[in-house]
C-alpha positions in Angstrom: -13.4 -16.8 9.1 -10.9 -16.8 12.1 -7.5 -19.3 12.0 -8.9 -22.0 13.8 -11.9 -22.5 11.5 -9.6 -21.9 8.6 -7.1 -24.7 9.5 -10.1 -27.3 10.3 -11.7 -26.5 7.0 -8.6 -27.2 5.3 -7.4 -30.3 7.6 -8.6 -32.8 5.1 -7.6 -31.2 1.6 -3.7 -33.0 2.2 -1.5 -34.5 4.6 -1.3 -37.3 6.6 -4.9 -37.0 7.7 -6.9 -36.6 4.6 -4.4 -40.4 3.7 -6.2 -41.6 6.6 -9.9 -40.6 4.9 -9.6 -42.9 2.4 -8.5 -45.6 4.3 -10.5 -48.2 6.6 -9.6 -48.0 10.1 -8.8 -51.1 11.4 -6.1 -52.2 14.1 -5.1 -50.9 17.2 -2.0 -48.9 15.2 -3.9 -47.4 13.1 -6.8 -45.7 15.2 -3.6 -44.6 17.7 -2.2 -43.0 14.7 -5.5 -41.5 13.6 -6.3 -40.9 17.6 -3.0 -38.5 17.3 -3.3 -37.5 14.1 -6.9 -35.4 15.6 -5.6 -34.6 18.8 -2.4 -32.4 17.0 -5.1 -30.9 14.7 -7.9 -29.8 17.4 -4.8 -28.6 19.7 -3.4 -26.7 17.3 -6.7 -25.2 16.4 -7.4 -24.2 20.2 -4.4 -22.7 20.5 -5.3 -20.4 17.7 -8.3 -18.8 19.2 -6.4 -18.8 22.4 -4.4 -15.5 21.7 -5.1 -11.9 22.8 -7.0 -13.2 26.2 -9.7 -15.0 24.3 -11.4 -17.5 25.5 -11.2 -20.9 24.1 -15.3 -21.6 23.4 -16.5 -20.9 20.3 -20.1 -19.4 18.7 -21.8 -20.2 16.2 -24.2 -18.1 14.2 -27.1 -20.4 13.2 -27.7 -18.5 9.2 -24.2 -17.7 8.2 -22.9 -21.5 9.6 -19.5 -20.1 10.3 -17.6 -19.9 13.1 -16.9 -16.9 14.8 -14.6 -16.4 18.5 -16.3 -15.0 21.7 -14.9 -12.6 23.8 -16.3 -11.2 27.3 -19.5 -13.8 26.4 -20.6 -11.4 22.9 -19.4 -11.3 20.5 -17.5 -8.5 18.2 -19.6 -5.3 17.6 -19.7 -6.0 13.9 -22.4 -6.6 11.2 -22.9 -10.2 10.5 -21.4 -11.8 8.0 -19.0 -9.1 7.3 -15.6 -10.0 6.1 -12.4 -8.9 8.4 -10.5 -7.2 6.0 -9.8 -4.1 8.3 -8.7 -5.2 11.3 -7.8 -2.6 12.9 -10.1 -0.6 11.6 -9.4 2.1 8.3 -9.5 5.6 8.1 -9.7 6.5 4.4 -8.9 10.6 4.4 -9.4 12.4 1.7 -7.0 15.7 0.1 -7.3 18.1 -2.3 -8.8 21.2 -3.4 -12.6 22.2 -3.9 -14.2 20.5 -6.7 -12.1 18.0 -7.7 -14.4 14.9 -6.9 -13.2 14.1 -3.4 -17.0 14.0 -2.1 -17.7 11.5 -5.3 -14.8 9.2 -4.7 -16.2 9.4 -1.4 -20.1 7.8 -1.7 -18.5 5.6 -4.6 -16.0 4.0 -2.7 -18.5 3.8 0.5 -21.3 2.1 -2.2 -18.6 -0.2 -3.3 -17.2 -1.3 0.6 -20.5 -1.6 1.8 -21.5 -3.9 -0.8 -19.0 -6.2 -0.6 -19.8 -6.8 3.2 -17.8 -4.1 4.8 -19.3 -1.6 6.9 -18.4 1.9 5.8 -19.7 5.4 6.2 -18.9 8.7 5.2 -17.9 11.9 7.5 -18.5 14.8 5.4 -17.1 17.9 7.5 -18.6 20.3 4.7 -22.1 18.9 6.6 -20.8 19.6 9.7 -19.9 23.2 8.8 -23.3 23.7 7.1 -24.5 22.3 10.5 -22.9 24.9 12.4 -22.9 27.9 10.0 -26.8 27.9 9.5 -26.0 31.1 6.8 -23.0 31.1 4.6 -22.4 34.4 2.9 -19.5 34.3 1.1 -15.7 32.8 0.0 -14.9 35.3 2.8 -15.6 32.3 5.4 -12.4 30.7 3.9 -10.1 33.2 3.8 -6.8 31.9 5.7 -6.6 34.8 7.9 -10.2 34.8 9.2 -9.4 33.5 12.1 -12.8 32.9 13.6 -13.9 30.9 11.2 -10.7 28.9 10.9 -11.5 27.7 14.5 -14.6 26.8 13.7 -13.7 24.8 10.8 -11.0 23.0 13.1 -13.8 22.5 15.4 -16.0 20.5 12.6 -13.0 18.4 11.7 -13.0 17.7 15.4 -16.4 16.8 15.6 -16.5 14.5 13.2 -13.5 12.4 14.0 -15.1 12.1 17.0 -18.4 10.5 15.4 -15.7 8.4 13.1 -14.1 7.1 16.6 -17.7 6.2 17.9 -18.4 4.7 14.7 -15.5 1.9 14.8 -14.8 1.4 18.0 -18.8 1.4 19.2 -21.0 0.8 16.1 -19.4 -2.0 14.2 -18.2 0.1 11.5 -14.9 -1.1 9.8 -14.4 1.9 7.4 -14.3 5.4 8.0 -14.7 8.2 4.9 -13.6 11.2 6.3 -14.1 13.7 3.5 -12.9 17.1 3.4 -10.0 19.1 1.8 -7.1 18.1 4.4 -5.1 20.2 2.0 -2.3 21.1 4.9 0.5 18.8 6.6 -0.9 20.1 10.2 -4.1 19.1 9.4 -3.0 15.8 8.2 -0.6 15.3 11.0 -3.8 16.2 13.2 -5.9 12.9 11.5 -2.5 10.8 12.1 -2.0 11.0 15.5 -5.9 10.8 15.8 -5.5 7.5 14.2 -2.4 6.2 16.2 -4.1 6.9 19.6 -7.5 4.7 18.6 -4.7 2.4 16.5 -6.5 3.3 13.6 -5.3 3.1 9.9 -4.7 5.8 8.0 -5.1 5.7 4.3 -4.8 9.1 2.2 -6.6 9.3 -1.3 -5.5 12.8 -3.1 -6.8 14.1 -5.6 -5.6 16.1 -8.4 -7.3 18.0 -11.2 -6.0 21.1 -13.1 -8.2 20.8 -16.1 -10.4 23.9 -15.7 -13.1 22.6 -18.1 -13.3 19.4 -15.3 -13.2 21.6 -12.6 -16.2 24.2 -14.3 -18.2 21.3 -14.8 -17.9 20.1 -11.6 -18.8 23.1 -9.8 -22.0 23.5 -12.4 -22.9 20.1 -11.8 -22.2 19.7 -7.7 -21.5 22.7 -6.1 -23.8 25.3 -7.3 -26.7 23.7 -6.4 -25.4 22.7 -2.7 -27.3 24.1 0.6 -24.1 27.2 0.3 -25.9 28.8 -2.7 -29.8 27.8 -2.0 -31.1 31.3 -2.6 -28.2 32.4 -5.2 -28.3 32.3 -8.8 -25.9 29.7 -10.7 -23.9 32.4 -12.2 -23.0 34.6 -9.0 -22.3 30.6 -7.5 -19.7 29.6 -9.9 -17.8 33.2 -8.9 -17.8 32.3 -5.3 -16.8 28.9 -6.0 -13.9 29.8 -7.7 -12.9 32.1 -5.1 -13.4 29.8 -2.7 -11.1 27.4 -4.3 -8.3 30.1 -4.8 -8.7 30.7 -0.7 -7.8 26.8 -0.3 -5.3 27.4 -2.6 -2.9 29.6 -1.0 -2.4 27.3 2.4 -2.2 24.0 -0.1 0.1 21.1 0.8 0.1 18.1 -1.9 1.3 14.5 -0.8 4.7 14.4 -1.4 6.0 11.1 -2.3 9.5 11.8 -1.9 10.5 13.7 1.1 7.7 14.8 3.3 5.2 11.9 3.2 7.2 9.0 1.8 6.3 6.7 4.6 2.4 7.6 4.3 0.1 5.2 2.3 -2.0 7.0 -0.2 -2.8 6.9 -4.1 -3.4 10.2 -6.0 -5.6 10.0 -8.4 -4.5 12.3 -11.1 -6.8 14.4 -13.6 -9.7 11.7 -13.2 -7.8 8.9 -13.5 -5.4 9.5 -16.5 -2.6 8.6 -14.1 -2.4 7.3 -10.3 0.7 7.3 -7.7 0.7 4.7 -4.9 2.6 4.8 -2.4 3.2 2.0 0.6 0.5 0.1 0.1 -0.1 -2.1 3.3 -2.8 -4.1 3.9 -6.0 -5.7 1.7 -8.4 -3.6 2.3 -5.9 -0.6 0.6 -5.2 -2.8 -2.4 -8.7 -3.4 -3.1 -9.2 0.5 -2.8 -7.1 0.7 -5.0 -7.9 -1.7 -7.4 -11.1 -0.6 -7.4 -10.1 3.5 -8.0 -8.3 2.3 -11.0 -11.1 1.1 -12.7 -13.9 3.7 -12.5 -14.1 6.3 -14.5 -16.8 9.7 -14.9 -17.5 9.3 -18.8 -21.2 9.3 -20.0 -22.8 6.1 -20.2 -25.4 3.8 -20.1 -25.8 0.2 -18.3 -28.8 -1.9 -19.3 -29.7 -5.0 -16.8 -32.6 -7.3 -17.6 -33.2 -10.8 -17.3 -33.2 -13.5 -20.0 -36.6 -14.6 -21.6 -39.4 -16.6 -19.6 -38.1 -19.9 -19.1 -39.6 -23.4 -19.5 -38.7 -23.9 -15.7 -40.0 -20.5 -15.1 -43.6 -21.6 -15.9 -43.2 -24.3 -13.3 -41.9 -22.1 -11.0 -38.5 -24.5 -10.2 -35.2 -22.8 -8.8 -32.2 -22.7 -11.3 -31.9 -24.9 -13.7 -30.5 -24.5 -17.3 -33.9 -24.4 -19.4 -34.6 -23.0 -22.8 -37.5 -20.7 -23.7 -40.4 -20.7 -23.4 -42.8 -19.5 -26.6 -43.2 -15.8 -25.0 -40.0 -15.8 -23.7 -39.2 -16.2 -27.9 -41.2 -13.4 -27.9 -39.1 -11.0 -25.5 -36.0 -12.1 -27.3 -37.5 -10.5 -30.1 -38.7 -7.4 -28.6 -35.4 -6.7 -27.1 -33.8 -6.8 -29.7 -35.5 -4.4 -31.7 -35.6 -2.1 -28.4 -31.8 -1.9 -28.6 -32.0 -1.3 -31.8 -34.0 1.8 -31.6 -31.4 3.5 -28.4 -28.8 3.8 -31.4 -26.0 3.3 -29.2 -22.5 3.3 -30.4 -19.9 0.0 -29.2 -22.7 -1.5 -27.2 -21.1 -4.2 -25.7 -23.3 -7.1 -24.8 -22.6 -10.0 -22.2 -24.7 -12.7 -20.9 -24.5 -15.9 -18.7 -23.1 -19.1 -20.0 -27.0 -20.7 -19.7 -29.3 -21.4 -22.1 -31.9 -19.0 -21.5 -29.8 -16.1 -21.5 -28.0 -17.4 -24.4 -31.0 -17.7 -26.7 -32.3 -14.3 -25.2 -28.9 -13.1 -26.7 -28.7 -14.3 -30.6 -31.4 -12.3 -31.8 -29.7 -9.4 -30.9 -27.7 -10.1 -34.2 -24.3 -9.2 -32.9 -21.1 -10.3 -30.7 -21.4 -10.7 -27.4 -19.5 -12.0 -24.3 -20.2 -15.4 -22.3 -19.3 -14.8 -18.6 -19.5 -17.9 -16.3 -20.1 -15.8 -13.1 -23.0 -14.4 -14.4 -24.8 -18.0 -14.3 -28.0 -17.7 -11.3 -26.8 -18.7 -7.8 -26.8 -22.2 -7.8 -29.6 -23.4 -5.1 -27.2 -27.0 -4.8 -29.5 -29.7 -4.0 -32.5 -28.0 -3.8 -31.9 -26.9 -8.0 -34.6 -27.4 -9.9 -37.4 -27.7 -6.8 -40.1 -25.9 -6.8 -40.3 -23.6 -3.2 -43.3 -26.2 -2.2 -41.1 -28.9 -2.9 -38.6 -27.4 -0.7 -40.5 -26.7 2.0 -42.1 -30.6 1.6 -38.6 -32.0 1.5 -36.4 -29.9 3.8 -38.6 -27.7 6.1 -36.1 -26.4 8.2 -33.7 -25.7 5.2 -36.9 -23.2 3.8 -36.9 -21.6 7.1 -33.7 -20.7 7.7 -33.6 -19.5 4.2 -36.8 -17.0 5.4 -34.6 -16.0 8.2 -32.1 -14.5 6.4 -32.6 -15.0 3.0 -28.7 -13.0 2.2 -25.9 -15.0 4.4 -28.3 -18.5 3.6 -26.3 -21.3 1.8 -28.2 -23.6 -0.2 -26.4 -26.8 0.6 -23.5 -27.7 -2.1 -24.4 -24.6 -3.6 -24.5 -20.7 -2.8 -25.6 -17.9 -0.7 -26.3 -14.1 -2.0 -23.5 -13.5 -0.3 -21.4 -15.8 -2.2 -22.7 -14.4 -5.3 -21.8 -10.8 -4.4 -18.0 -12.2 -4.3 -18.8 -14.0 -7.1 -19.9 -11.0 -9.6 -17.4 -8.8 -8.2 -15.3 -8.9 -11.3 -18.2 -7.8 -13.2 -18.7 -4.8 -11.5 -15.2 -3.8 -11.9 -15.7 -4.6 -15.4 -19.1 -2.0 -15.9 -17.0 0.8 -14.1 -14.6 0.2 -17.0 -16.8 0.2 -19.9 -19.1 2.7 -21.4 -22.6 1.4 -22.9 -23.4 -2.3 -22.4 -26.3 -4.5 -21.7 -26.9 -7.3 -19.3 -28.8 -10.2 -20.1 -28.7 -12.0 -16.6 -31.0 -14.0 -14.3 -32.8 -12.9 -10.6 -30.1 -13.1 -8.3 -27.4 -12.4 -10.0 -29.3 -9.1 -11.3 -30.4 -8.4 -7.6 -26.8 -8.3 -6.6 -25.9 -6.0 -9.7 -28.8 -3.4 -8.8 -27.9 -3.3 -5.4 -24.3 -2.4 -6.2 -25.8 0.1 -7.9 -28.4 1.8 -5.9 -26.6 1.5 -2.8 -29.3 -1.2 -1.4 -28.5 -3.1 2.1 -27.6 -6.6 2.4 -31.0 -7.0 3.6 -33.0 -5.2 0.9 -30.7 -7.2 -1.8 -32.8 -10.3 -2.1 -36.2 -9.0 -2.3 -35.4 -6.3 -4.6 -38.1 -6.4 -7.8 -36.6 -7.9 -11.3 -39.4 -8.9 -13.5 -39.2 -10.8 -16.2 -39.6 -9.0 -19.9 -38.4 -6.1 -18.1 -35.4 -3.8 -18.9 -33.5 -1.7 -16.3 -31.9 1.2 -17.5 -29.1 2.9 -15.8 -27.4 5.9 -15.8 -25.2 7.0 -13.4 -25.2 10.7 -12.1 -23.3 12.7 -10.0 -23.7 11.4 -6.3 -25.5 7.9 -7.4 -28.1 6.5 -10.7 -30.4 7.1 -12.4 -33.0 4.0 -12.8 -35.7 3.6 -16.1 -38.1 0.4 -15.8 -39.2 0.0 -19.3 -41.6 -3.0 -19.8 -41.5 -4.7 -23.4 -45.1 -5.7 -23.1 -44.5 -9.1 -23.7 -46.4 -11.2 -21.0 -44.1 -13.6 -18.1 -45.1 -15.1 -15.2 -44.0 -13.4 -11.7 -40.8 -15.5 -10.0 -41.0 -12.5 -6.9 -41.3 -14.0 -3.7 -42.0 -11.5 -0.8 -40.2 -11.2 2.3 -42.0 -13.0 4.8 -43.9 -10.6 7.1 -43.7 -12.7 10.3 -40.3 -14.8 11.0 -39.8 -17.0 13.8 -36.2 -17.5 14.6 -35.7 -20.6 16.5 -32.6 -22.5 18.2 -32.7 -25.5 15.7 -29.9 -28.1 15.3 -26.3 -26.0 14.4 -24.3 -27.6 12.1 -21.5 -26.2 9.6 -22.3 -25.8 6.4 -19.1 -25.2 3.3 -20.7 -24.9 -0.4 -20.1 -28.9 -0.8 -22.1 -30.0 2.6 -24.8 -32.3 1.3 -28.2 -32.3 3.8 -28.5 -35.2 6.3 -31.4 -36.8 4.1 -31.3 -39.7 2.4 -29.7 -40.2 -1.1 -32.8 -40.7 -3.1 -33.4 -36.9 -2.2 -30.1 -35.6 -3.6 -29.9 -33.7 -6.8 -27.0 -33.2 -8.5 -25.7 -29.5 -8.5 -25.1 -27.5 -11.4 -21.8 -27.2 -9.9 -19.2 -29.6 -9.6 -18.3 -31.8 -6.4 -15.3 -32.7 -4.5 -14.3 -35.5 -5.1 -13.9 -37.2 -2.4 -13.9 -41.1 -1.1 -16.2 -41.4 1.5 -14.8 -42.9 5.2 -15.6 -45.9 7.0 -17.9 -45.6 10.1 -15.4 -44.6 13.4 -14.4 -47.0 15.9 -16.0 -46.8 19.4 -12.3 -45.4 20.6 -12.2 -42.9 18.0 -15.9 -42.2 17.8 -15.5 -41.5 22.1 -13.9 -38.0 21.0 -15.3 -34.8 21.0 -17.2 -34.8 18.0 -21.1 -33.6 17.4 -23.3 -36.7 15.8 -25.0 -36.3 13.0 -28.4 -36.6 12.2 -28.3 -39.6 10.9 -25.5 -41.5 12.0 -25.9 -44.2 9.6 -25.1 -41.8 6.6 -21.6 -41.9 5.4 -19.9 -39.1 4.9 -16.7 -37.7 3.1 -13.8 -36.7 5.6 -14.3 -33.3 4.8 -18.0 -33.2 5.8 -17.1 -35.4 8.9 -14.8 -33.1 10.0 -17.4 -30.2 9.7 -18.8 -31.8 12.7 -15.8 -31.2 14.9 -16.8 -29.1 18.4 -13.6 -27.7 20.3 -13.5 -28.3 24.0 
């Protein structure tokens, strides 16, 4: 969200003019006052989206209902939706030796950016070599003073920072992995004034592992069965490994906090997590690196996801809701538990919404377990408790802009899957901290787990399959997880709506939407959410000298609306 829609949206939450909301407008004083009041706001805000040579229009995307600025008539290269928390754009560079996770951090961290609405890819220069190299022979290759290959190797480092500088500056990306060993100052002084000349960030993650049991698992987990040692057996491939790594070794450079790279911003991640250094931390997007490398960890485990019981609401096919069970979804209850039962899990940790189907889905488990409020389904606002007919019947246009893009879509005065994704963040740093726990959830709010999980688009998110009476079962692996479907035979009826095969994407009426804007309809059609409203008193209708502004009408005029949904109406000129 830039400035400018940022101050509007927050106009009306205090000062002088949310005093003048509440208020009827009457007298020639007063609708000057107001009359001022507006024109400081709306210039203020034009000035905002003024700066850098922009011009002062504004677009509007029709699914997200945000505003976003236009420059040069398009506007910026970037996937819809996606947050701007690296602006300019990041480099994340990773150091340190062979086998110390660098390529793992790598794909988790990108699974983790991406999710949360940031573009991010990964520039492994180890592909590059491979690409290069067609036949690798031996630790030979990275010997120091082979100085054929070393050329070559600069020349892959080369290549792919220049895919990583086509990938921000022309493909929308935000994030840039670039993942190799980086282990020397030149190199890293290489990547830095790479980074100044595109005005680039720079972010170093190190890290550091002198464990040799870590390491020797690592290399008989990953490394031997890489492309490198395809047609080589598993012992003679741990012997070339570890000769490779004593190559890297002798030319090896650590981030030094103190002298040499004190004005660098990095983290080292020490013997897999057991301690960290941060230095200079600058910007969001590196705390929330950060932040999130502080909370994963590589131990065995086990993460079960499955839905509460069939639902009473479930039968009738309405959205949301807080129902109890229905007779088979007793049944499940029952069958889960004794399914649990028989993995024989240690400290199973079990957590579940704070509604009543999950809930009751949860006590006959015959143990503790955890409440969490943001596990509650996304809250569909006024349409809760509607069947999709009744949707469609009521609010056509609402049903097909949800079809259009079912992820950035905001029920009105309730939620998006986008908003959930924020939403169940916390959660997700939660399961990277624990060891074996189970999940009893609901659709949407399981959608958004699995994708985090399986590394599924913002696209593929909503569709993705989560049957009732239905436990997922996780296990995370080297590079990504490990997924079991195991079906309790307990019957349920299917809540899986297909993406629509044919979408027709029209202009329709634009209008901004926050999580409290009701639908122009009238009140006999309004539900109450399951979450709670502003409270807000609504505004008398405008005076002709007022109402003369710049202002987009409603729908329905006649409607009355609060001053914060008035003001959502606001067009800049």
């Amino acid at each position: 969200m830039c400035a400018a829609d940022r101050q509007i949206c927050d106009a009306p939450r205090s000062g002088p003019l949310r005093e003048k909301a509440g208020s009827s407008l009457s007298g020639t004083d007063s609708v000057s006052s107001f009359v001022r009041i507006l024109a400081a706001r709306f210039s203020s805000a034009a000035r905002l989206v003024r700066h850098r040579g922009m011009p002062r229009e504004l677009t509007q995307n029709r699914i997200q209902k945000i505003w976003i600025p236009n420059k040069d008539g398009k506007p910026a290269p970037r996937r819809a939706g996606a947050p701007h928390f690296a602006n300019p754009p990041t480099v994340i560079v990773m150091v340190g030796l062979p086998a110390r996770g660098k390529t793992y951090i790598s794909k988790k961290l990108t699974r983790y950016l991406n999710w949360i609405g940031m573009p991010t890819k990964v520039f492994n220069v180890g592909e590059y070599r491979r690409e290069a190299v067609k036949n690798y022979s031996s630790y030979d290759f990275f010997k120091p003073d082979n100085e054929c290959a070393v050329k070559i190797r600069q020349q892959c480092a080369l290549a792919a920072l220049r895919d990583v500088k086509s990938y921000l500056k022309d493909e929308g990306g935000q994030v840039a992995v670039f993942d190799a060993t980086n282990t020397t100052r030149d190199r890293r002084a290489m990547i830095l004034n790479f980074g100044a000349e595109n005005d680039f960030k720079i972010f170093f993650i190190e890290s550091v592992c002198d464990d040799p049991s870590v390491i020797a698992s690592n290399i008989m987990e990953v490394k031997v069965s890489c492309p490198d040692y395809r047609d080589c057996n598993k012992t003679d491939a741990m012997l070339d490994f570890q000769k490779r790594i004593e190559c890297y070794k002798t030319s090896y450079q650590p981030l030094d906090p103190d002298q040499h790279d004190r004005d660098l911003s990095f983290i080292k991640v020490i013997d897999v997590g057991r301690r960290y250094l941060v230095n200079r931390i600058q910007d969001h997007i590196q705390s929330k690196i950060v932040y999130y490398l502080m909370n994963i960890h590589v131990q065995p485990r086990t993460i079960y996801l499955c839905r509460h019981g069939e639902s009473t609401d479930n039968l009738e096919g309405r959205l949301g809701g807080d129902a109890g069970l229905s007779p088979r979804g007793q049944q499940f209850s029952v069958a889960l538990a004794q399914f649990m039962k028989e993995q024989q899990l240690k400290d199973l940790k079990v957590w579940t919404s704070q509604l009543c189907g999950a809930i009751q889905t949860a006590e006959h488990l015959g143990g503790a377990y955890e409440q969490w409020k943001v596990l509650n389904e996304l809250d569909a606002g006024l349409c809760e408790e509607m069947t999709y007919d009744e949707v469609k019947e009521k609010f056509p246009e609402e049903f097909a802009l949800r079809d259009e893009d079912k992820y950035y879509y905001r029920y009105p005065a309730g939620e998006s899957y986008q908003d959930l994704v924020q939403r169940v963040e916390p959660v997700i740093m939660e399961l990277e901290r624990q060891e074996n726990v189970l999940v009893i959830c609901h659709q949407a709010v399981m959608r958004c787990l699995l994708a985090y999980f399986l590394d599924k688009s913002a696209e593929e998110m909503p569709y993705l399959k989560c049957p009732l009476h239905t436990v997922l079962k996780l296990t995370p692996v080297a590079y990504g997880c490990k997924v079991e479907s195991i079906y309790l035979n307990v019957e349920a009826v299917n809540t899986h709506r297909d993406r629509p095969e044919e979408v027709k994407r029209g202009p329709g009426t634009l209008i901004r939407r926050n999580s409290v804007t009701p639908l122009t309809s009238p009140e006999s059609h309004i539900k109450k959410p399951r979450i709670d409203e502003l409270d807000e008193p609504p505004i008398q209708e405008l005076p002709p000298s007022v109402a003369s502004l710049a202002l987009c009408s409603p729908s329905h005029p006649s409607l009355a609306l609060t001053g914060q949904h008035w003001l959502g109406k606001v067009c800049l000129t």
